[in-house]
Each structure stands twice: as structure tokens, then as C-alpha cells.
C-alpha positions as a Python dict, from the first residue, in 0.01 Angstrom:
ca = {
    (1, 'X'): (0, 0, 0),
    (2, 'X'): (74, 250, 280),
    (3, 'X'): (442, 149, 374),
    (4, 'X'): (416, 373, 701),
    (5, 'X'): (262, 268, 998),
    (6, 'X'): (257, 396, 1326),
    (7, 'X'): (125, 291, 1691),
    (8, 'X'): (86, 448, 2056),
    (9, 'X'): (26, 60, 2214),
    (10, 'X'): (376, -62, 2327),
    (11, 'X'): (287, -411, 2289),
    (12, 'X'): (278, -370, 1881),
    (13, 'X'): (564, -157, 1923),
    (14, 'X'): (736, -442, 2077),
    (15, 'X'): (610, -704, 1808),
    (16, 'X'): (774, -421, 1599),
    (17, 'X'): (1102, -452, 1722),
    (18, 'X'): (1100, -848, 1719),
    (19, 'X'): (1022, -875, 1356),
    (20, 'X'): (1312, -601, 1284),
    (21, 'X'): (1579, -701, 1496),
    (22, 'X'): (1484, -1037, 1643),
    (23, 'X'): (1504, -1158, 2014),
    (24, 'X'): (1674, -1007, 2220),
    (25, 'X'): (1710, -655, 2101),
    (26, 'X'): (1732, -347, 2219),
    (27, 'X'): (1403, -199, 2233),
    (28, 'X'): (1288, -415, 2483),
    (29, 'X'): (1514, -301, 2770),
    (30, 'X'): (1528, 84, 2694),
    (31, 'X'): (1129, 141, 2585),
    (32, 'X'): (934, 107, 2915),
    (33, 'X'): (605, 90, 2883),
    (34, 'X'): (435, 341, 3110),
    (35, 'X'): (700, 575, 2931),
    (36, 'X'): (643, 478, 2541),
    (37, 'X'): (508, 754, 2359),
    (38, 'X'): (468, 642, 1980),
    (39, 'X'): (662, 415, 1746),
    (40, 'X'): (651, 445, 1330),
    (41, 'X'): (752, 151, 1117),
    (42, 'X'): (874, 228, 766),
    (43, 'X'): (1031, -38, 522),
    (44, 'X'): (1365, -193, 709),
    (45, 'X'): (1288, 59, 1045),
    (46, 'X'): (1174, 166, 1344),
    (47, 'X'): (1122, 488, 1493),
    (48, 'X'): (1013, 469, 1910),
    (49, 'X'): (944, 792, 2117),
    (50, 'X'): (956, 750, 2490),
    (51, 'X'): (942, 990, 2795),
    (52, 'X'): (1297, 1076, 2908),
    (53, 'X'): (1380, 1394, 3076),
    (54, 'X'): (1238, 1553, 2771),
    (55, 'X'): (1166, 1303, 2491),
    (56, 'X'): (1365, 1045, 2381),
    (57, 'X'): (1370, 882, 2032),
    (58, 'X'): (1555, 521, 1937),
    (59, 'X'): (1601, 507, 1553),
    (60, 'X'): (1658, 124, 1468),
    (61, 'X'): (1694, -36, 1143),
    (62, 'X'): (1885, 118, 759),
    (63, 'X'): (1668, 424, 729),
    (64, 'X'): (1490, 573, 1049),
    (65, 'X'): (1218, 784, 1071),
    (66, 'X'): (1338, 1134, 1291),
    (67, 'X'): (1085, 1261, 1498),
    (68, 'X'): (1139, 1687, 1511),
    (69, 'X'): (1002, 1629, 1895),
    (70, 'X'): (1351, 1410, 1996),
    (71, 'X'): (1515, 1640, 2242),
    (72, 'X'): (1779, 1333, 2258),
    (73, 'X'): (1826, 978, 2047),
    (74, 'X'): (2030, 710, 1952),
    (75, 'X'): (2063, 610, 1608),
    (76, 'X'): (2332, 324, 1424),
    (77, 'X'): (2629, 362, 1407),
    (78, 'X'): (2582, 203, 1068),
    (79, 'X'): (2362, 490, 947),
    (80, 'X'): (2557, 690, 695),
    (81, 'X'): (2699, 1033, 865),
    (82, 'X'): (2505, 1270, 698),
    (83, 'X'): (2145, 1166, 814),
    (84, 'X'): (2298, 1305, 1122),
    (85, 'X'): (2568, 1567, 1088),
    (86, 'X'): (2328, 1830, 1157),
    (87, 'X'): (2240, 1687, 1556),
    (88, 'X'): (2559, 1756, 1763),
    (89, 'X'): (2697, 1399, 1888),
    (90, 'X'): (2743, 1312, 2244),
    (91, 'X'): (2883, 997, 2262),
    (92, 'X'): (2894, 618, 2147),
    (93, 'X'): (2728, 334, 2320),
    (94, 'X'): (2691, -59, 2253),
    (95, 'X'): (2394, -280, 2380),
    (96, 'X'): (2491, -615, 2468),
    (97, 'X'): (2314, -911, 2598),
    (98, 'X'): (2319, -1245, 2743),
    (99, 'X'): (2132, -1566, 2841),
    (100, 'X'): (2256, -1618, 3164),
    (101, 'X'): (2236, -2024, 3158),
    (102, 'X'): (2524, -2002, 2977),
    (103, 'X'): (2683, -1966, 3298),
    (104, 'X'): (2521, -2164, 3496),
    (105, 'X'): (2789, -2399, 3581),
    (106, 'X'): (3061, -2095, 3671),
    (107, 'X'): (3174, -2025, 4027),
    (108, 'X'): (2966, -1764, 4241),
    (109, 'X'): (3134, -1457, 4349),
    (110, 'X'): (3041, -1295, 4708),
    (111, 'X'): (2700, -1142, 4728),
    (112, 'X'): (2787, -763, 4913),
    (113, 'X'): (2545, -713, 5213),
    (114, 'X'): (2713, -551, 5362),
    (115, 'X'): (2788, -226, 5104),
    (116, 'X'): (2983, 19, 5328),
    (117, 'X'): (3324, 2, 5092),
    (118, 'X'): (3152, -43, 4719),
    (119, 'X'): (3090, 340, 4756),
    (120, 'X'): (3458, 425, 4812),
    (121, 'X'): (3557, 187, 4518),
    (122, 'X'): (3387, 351, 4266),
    (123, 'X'): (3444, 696, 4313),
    (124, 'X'): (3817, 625, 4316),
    (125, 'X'): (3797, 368, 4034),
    (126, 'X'): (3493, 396, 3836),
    (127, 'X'): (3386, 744, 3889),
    (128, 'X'): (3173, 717, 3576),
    (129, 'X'): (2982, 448, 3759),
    (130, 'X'): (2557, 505, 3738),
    (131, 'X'): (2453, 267, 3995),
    (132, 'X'): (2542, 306, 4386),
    (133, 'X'): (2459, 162, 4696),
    (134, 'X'): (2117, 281, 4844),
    (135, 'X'): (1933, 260, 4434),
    (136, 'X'): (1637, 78, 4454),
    (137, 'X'): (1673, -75, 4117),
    (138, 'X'): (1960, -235, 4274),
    (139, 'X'): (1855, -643, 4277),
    (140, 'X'): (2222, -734, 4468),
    (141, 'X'): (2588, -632, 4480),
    (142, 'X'): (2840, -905, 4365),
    (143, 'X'): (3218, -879, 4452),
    (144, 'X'): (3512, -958, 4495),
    (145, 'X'): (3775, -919, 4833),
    (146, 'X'): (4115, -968, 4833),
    (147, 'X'): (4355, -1233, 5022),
    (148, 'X'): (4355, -937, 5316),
    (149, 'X'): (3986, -862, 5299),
    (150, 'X'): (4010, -521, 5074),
    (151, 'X'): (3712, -489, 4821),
    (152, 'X'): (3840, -542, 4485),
    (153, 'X'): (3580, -575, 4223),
    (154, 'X'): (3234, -492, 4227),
    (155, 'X'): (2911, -501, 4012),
    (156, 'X'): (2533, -432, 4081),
    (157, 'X'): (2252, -652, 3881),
    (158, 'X'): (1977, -395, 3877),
    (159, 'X'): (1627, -405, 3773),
    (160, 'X'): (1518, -105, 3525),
    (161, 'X'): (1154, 62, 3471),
    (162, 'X'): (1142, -197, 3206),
    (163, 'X'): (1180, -470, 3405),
    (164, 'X'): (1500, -562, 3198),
    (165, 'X'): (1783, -667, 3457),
    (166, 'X'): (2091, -513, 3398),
    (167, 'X'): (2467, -546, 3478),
    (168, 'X'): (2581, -196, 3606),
    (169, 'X'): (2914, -53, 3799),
    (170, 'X'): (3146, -295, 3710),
    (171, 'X'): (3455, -188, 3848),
    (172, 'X'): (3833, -336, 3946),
    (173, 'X'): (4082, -176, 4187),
    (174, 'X'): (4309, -53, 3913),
    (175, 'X'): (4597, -187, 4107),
    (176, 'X'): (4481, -543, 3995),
    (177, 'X'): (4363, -520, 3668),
    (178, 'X'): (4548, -740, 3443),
    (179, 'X'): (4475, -1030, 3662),
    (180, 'X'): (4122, -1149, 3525),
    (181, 'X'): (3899, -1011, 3792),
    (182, 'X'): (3652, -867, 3597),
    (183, 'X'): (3612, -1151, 3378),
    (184, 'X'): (3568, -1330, 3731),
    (185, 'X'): (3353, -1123, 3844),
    (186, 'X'): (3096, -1127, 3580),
    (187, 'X'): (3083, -1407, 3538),
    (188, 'X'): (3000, -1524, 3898),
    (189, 'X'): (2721, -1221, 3917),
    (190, 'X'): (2596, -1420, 3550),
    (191, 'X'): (2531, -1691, 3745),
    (192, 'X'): (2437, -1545, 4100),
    (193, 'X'): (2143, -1398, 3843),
    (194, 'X'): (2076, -1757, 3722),
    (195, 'X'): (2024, -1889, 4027),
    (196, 'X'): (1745, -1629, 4104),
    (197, 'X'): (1577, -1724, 3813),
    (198, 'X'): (1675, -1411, 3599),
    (199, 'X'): (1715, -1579, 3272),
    (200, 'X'): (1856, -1239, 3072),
    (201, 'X'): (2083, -956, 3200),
    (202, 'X'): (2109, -650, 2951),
    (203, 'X'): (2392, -387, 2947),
    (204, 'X'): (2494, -88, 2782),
    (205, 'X'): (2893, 33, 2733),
    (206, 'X'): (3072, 321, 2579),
    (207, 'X'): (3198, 156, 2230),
    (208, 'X'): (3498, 256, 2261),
    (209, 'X'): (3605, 90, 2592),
    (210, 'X'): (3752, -216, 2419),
    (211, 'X'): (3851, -354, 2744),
    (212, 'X'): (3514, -370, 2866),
    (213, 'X'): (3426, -501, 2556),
    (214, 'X'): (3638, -768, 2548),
    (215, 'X'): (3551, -898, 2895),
    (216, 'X'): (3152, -888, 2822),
    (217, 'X'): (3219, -1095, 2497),
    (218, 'X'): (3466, -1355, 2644),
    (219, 'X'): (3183, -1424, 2940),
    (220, 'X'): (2947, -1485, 2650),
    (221, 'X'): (2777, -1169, 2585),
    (222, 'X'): (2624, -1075, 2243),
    (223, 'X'): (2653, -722, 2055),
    (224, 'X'): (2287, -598, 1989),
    (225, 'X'): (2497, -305, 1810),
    (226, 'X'): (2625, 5, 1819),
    (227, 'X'): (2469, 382, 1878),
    (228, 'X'): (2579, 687, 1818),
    (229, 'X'): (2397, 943, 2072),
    (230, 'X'): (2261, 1243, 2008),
    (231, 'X'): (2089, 1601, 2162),
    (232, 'X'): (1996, 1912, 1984),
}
């Protein structure tokens, strides 16, 4: 029996990625479809090759299959270090996700029409931030003002080329964190996504921001694990 299969439809990708990793999982948000190139399934894995400034590989599963064309991928963090030792690491992400009934019955933050000050916030506070006013995956702004009308906390819920919606530029004046805010905040965006009938909202986070972390998880996100990223 040939224990390697592989596909160029997305769909059986897809089907793939349910059987391995159940629902949700990753591959759904982060393997478009008019950018999926190729998946391979071995025993316990899969392998999926998408379009991504160059070409971008997802290994998933105890024992990935590495495609020589991956300019850049993401593998476990679970995988044992030297199946990789030869790529040169970039960084360390975790995928998280949530049903967003589960907070259906929290309070509403503001929605931002009017965007003039998120800008500001972010490069001063989150200058790592990847989603800014004026991106048109941007679904709405959610935030936060203080007693004295200042902007405080922001976050965009964004629509990617998957059509996955996503939770993106989270940020909190650091004068006021401490003081639950971003917990807040999240979870009011959770359920200003409810009420527009998003059922799911994805995200990704650098593992080691345990603060983040800890926020995501307390609001009721779930860990769909943890990547190690790679280029070569």
C-alpha cells in the first residue's frame, strides 16, 4: 500500500488537514485557495505548498514531508531539532482560535469610525503591529477611549485571502497596562464579531509573548500549536 499521497485540489488538501488535526486547525486560515500549490500526506503528516512571496511550505503532523522548493515554512515546535538545524530559524509563532459565541453575552467595546488616532497608537505602542488603518482586509476597528477621550486600546478584525477572520493589532497604551484592557478589549471585538455573524476569529502570536498569551486564553481562545519559522 502506497503510504504517500499527494494532491494539487485544495479541497482534499483541506479534508487532509481535518482528518490530521481536526476542526479548527491551522491549515484552513493560512492555505488560501487561489494560492495552494500542492499538499503530500504521509503516515501522521502533512506537507502544503502555497504561493507566498516565493513559496511557502506548512509541515503539520510528527514527521513532515520537506519540500526542497520551500523558500520559507513553519514546522512544530514539537518536531525534534535536528530535522531542522540545517534551515536558519526566524522566529516562533502560535495559532490560536476561537468560537466567538462563547462571548456572546460580553459587553461591546466602541466600534472606531472614525480611525484618525489608531495610527498614532500603534507606532508608539505596537510598532510591530501588521494591520493599519486604510487595509482593506480590515472588517472594523474596536477600541477603547479613556475617561478624557484619549484612545487607549485598539484591535482590527480583518478578513484574510482565505476568508478566515482574524484578530490583528491588538495594542494598549503602555501607560495602562496592568489594568485589564486588553482582556476588555477582546473580548468586546469577540463579540462585536458575533453579532455580525462571524462565528470564528483566527490569530497568530509570537510564542513567546506570554502576556499576549495569557489574555487570548483567559477570553477563551484555544492553542492550535506552536511553529517554529523558517527561510533558507
Amino acid at each position: 500500500m502506497n503510504e504517500r499521497h499527494e494532491t494539487t485540489d485544495h479541497a482534499q488538501a483541506m479534508q487532509w488537514a481535518r482528518e490530521l488535526l481536526g476542526t479548527p486547525n491551522v491549515a484552513v486560515p493560512w492555505i488560501p485557495k487561489d494560492k495552494f500549490l500542492n499538499a503530500v500526506r504521509t503516515p501522521g503528516s502533512l506537507s502544503l505548498t502555497r504561493e507566498d512571496k516565493g513559496v511557502f511550505g506548512f509541515g503539520l503532523g510528527v514527521n513532515p514531508e520537506l519540500n526542497p522548493a520551500w523558500t520559507h515554512f513553519s514546522l512544530p515546535k514539537s518536531l525534534p531539532r535536528e530535522i531542522t538545524e540545517e534551515f536558519a530559524l526566524q522566529g516562533q509563532w502560535s495559532a490560536y482560535s476561537i468560537d466567538t459565541g462563547l462571548c456572546a453575552q460580553e459587553l461591546p467595546v466602541e466600534e472606531l469610525i472614525d480611525t484618525s488616532g489608531v495610527e498614532a497608537l500603534l507606532n508608539i505602542h505596537a510598532p510591530d503591529s501588521s494591520t493599519y488603518p486604510g487595509n482593506p482586509e480590515v472588517i472594523f476597528w474596536a477600541g477603547i477611549h479613556s475617561e478624557d477621550g484619549e484612545l487607549i486600546a485598539v484591535a482590527a478584525v480583518v478578513r484574510w485571502e482565505s476568508g478566515a477572520k482574524m484578530i490583528s493589532s491588538v495594542a494598549v497604551h503602555t501607560d495602562r497596562r496592568g489594568e485589564g484592557l486588553a482582556q476588555r478589549l477582546v473580548k468586546g471585538a469577540m463579540r462585536m464579531a458575533f453579532d455580525r455573524g462571524i462565528d470564528r476569529i483566527n490569530l497568530a502570536v509570537f510564542t513567546k509573548n506570554e502576556s499576549a498569551r495569557a489574555v487570548y486564553e483567559k477570553v477563551g481562545f484555544t492553542c492550535l500549536g506552536d511553529f517554529l519559522y523558517f527561510e533558507h
